[in-house]
N, C-alpha and C positions, 0 to 999 in steps of 0.2 A: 966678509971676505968675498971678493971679488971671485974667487969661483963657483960659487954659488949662487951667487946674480941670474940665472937660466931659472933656476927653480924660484928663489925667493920673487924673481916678476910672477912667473905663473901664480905663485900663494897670493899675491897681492893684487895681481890681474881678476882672479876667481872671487876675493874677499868685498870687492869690489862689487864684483855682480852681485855677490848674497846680498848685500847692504842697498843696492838699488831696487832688487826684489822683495826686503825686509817689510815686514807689517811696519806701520806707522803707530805713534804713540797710545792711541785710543784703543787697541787691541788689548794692550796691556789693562788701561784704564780700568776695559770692561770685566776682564779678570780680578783687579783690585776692587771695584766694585762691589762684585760678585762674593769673595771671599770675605768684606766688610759687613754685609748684608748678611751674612749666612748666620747662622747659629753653633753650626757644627762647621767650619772650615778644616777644609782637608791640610794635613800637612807638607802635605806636597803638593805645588801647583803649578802645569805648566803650561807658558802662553799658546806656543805654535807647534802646529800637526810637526815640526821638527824635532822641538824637544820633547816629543812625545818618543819620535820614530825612531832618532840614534840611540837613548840607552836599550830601546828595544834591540836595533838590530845588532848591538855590540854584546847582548844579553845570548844572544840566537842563535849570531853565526859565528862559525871556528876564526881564531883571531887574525886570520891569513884572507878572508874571505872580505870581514871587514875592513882590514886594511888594504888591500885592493878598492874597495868603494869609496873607501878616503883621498887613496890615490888620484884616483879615476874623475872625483869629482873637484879635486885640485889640478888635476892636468899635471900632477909631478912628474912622472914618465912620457909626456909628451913632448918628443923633440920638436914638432911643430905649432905646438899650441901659441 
């Protein structure tokens, strides 16, 4: 829907950056690796300081707080972004 268009560029403007900033394939590798090698492999494994930090921070902080840094780091509320 065409009113939405203001937000949906900001999601895709920012989705954008994540994905130019994104670790490259051998990060993972080295994790697969790691976890093939093991003896005891964890069952949970994850690649980047990210998927470590969000279930933390959404574990942490009240659910207003973290949806604010979702916001924030989408630029949804930003008329000028």
């Amino acid at each position: 829907m065409t009113e939405y268009s203001p937000w949906r560029e900001r999601f895709f403007k920012a989705m954008q950056g994540f994905e130019q900033r994104a670790p490259g394939p051998e990060v993972v590798a080295e994790v697969y690796a790691r976890i093939v090698n093991s003896d005891h492999p964890a069952l949970c494994n994850t690649v980047t300081r990210e998927a470590r930090l969000f279930p933390f921070l959404r574990w942490h902080l009240p659910p207003a707080a973290f949806e604010g840094g979702v916001r924030n780091g989408f630029k949804i509320d930003k008329a000028d972004a």
